[in-house]
N, C-alpha and C positions, 0 to 999 in steps of 0.2 A: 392472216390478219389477227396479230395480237392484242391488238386495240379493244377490241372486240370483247375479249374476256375480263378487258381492265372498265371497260364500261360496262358490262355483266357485273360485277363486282361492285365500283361505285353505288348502280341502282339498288342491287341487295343489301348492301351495310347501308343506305340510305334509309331503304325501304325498314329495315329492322330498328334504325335508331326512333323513325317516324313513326313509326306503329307503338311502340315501347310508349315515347314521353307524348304521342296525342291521345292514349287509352288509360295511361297512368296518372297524369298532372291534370292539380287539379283547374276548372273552369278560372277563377280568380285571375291565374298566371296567363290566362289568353288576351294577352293587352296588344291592340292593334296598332296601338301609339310606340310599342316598345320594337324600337328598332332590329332587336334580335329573334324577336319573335316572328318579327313580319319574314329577313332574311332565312329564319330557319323555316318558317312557312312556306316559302317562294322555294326553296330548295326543296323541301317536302314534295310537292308539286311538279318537281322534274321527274320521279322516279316512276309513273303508271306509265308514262308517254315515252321512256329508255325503252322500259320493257318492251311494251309491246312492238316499236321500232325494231330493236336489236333481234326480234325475234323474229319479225318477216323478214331484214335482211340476211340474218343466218339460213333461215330454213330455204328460201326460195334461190340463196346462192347457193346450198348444197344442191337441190332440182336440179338448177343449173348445168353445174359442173358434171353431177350423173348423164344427163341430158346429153352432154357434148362427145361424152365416153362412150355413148351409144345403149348406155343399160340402166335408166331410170327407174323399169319399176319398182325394185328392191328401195329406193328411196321414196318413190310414192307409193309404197304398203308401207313405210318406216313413218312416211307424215301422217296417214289415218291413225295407222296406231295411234304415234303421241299424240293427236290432235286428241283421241276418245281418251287415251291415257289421263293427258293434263285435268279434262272434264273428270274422269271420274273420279280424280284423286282431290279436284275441289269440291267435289260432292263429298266425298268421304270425311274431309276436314269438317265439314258438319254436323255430322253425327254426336248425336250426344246417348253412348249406352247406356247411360244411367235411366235416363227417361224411357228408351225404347222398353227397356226390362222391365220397368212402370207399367208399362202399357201405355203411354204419351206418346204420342209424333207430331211433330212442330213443323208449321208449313215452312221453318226458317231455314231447313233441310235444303226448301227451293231455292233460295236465296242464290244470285250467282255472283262470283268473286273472279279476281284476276285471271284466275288457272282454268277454270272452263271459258272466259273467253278468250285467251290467246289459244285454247284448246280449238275454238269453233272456229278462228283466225287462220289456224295450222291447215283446216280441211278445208275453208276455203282456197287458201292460198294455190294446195293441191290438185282442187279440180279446177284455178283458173289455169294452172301448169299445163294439167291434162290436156285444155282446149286450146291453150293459147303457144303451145310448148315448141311449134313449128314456124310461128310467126313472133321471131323477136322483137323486135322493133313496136310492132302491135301490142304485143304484151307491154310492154316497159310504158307505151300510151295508158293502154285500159289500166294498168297499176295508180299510174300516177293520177288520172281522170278520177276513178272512183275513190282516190282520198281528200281529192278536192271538192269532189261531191258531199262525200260524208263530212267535211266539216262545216262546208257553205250551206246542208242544209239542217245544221243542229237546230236552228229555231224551229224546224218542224216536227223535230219529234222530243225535243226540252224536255215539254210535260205530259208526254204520251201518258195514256191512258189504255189498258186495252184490258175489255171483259168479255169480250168471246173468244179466248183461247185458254185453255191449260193453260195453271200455271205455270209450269215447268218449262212450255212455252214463251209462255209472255214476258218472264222475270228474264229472256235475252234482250226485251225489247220495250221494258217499262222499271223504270225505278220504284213504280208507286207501292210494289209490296215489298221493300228490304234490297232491290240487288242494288251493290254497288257498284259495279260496273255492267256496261252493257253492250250489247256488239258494236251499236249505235253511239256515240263516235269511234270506239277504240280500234274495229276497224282501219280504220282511215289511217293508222299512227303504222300499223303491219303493213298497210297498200300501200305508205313510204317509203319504210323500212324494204320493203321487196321490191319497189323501183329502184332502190338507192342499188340493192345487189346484181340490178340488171348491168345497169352503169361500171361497178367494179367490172364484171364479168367482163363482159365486151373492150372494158380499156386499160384493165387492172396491167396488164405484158405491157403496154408502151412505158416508152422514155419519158423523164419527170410527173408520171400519171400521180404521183406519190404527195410535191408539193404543189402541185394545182388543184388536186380534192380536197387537201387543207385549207389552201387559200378560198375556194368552192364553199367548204361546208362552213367558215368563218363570214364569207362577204352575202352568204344566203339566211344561214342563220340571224344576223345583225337585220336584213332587209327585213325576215319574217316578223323579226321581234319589235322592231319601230314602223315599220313601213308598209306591215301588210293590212292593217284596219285604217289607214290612208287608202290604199290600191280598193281593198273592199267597196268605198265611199264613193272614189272614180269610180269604180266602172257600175256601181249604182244608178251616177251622176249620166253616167253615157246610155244605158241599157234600159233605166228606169225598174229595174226590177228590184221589187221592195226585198225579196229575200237576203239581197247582198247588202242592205241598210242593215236589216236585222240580222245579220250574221256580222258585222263591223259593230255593231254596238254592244258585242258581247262576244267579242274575239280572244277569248281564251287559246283555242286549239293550235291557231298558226301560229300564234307565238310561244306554246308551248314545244312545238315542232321547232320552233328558230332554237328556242332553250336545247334542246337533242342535240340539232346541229353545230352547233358552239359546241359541245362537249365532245360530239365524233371528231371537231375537227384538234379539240386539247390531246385528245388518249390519241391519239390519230400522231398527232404532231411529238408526242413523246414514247411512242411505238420502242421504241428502239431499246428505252432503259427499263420496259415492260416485262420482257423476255424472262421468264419461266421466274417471276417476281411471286409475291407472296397473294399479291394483287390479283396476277392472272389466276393464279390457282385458287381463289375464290368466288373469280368468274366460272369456272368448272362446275360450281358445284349448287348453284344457284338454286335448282329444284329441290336438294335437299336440305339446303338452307331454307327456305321459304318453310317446309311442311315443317320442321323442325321448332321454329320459331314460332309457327302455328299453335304446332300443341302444348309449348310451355307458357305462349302468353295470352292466348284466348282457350287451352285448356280440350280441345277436339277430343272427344272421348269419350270424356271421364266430364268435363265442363269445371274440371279442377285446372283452373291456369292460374297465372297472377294476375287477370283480369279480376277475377271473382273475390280476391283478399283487397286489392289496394288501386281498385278503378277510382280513378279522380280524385285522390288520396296524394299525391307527391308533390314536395315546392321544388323551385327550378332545380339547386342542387341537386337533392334526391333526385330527381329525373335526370339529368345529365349522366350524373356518376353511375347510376343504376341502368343507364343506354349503352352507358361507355362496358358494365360489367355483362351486359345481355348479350350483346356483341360479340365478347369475349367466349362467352360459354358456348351459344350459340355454335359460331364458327369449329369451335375446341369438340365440339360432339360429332360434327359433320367432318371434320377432317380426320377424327378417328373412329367412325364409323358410317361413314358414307363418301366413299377415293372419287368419286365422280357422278352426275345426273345420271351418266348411266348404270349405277348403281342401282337407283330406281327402278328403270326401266326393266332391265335387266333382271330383277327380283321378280316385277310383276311379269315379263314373261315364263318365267319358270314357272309360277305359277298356275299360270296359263295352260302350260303344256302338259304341267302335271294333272288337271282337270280333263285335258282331254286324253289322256289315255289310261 
């Protein structure tokens, strides 16, 4: 599935132009009137909900395939790992050793980011595997129930609040002190993403399986994106339960899921002139693209980024051409010092081993 890396790819030079001109440019240029702002907004906007997607369908179609081989565990000790992997490595992007040396520590350390929760995503995913790994069918239900759960029932946890638990705790399951993302929806977007891989699995070997998932991820995505805060409203209308009002009247999620599915089904549908592109191979490389991009523009460290010189300092040009050159560098460091994610991985295991003996 080479699609797959071209949508990897898409989401990162997304995520890296997004991060660049929303942390650089200054407030003035966020004109909601200005039609390219709004378009580069709404694109802005596709790239949490790719990830975490792409990431439940790859990780639980690998299970999968291990599964069917007869020798999974080696793939569910490979998912704990990355799952605590990704977490620790968004922990670490935290760090600021300047202050630690100080004697400071910032509760902002807690703070939780993209990478510890596709991290907490990866170990869920694993032990639904674990239980579920003998009942296909069941699984592929319980996948897809509990992403519909978790977004029908965002009006309940919106504006959680939670003060009896650690922080470190609570910052999976409350915004109120810094995290920006939280297991709560983004779950939902992996329990997609890994029903979608049950689907491939099961029907990926038939005849034309190829242009009816196109056709699939095109005529479902469109439904999700105009039709599904209608559907919301019906069965409100039918069931009376207020949570489905309130979940229609602030329906972000499923239409962000339609926005994915339109895009699985474009890379999907152009597979073909993908193949070993410049494109896929910066789907490869995705984890080290992210930390990379981390530390030169919010500065992980040291807290010397180009956050710290020219935050909300750039007009549109300057931001463009400066997205367009971050991009550039960005990528240019990771392809010649980091051949793939499992570069990463890889390192820190060594690591690893070399501690324990």
């Amino acid at each position: 599935m080479y699609f797959i890396d071209a949508v990897r790819a898409f989401a990162i030079l997304m995520m890296l132009q997004g991060h660049f001109i929303d942390t650089l440019i200054d407030p003035i240029f966020r004109d909601p009137n200005n039609i390219i702002y709004n378009i580069w907004s709404y694109f802005r906007g596709i790239t949490a909900p790719v990830f975490f997607t792409i990431s439940g369908l790859v990780f639980a179609y690998l299970l999968l395939r291990a599964h069917a081989k007869g020798d999974d565990q080696p793939r569910i000790k490979k998912g704990f790992f990355r799952g605590l992997l990704l977490i620790g490595i968004g922990y670490s992007l935290r760090i600021n050793l300047v202050s630690w040396f100080c004697g400071y520590f910032s509760s902002y350390f807690f703070v939780i980011d993209v990478l510890q929760c596709i991290g907490f995503s990866l170990i869920i995913l694993v032990s639904l595997h674990i239980l579920f790994k003998h009942f296909s069918y069941l699984f592929s239900i319980i996948l897809f129930s509990i992403g519909c759960l978790c977004f029908v029932a965002e009006p309940l946890y919106r504006d959680l609040i939670i003060d009896n638990l650690p922080l470190p705790i609570a910052n999976y399951m409350t915004k109120a002190n810094g995290s920006i993302f939280t297991i709560l929806p983004w779950f939902g977007y992996s329990a997609f993403g890994a029903f979608i891989s049950t689907v491939f699995f099961r029907h990926a070997h038939r005849n034309r399986f190829k242009p009816y998932t196109i056709m699939t991820f095109f005529v479902t995505g469109y439904l999700l994106i105009y039709h599904s805060t209608w559907t919301l409203l019906e069965l409100h209308y039918i069931t009376d339960i207020e949570l489905l009002k309130q979940s229609a009247n602030y329906n972000y999620l499923f239409i962000r899921l339609g926005n994915v599915l339109i895009l699985f089904g474009l890379f999907y549908a152009l597979e073909r002139f993908l193949k070993q592109s410049i494109i896929a191979r910066i789907g490869e490389k995705t984890l080290s693209i992210y930390v990379i991009h981390f530390i030169i523009l919010f500065g992980s460290y040291t807290s010397y980024g180009l956050k710290r010189f020219l935050k909300l300092s750039l007009n549109p040009t300057e931001a463009i051409f400066g997205a367009i050159l971050f991009v550039l560098v960005v990528c240019f460091i990771s392809f010649h010092y980091a051949k793939t994610n499992t570069f990463v991985y890889n390192m820190v295991r060594r690591l690893i081993n070399r501690f324990k003996n």
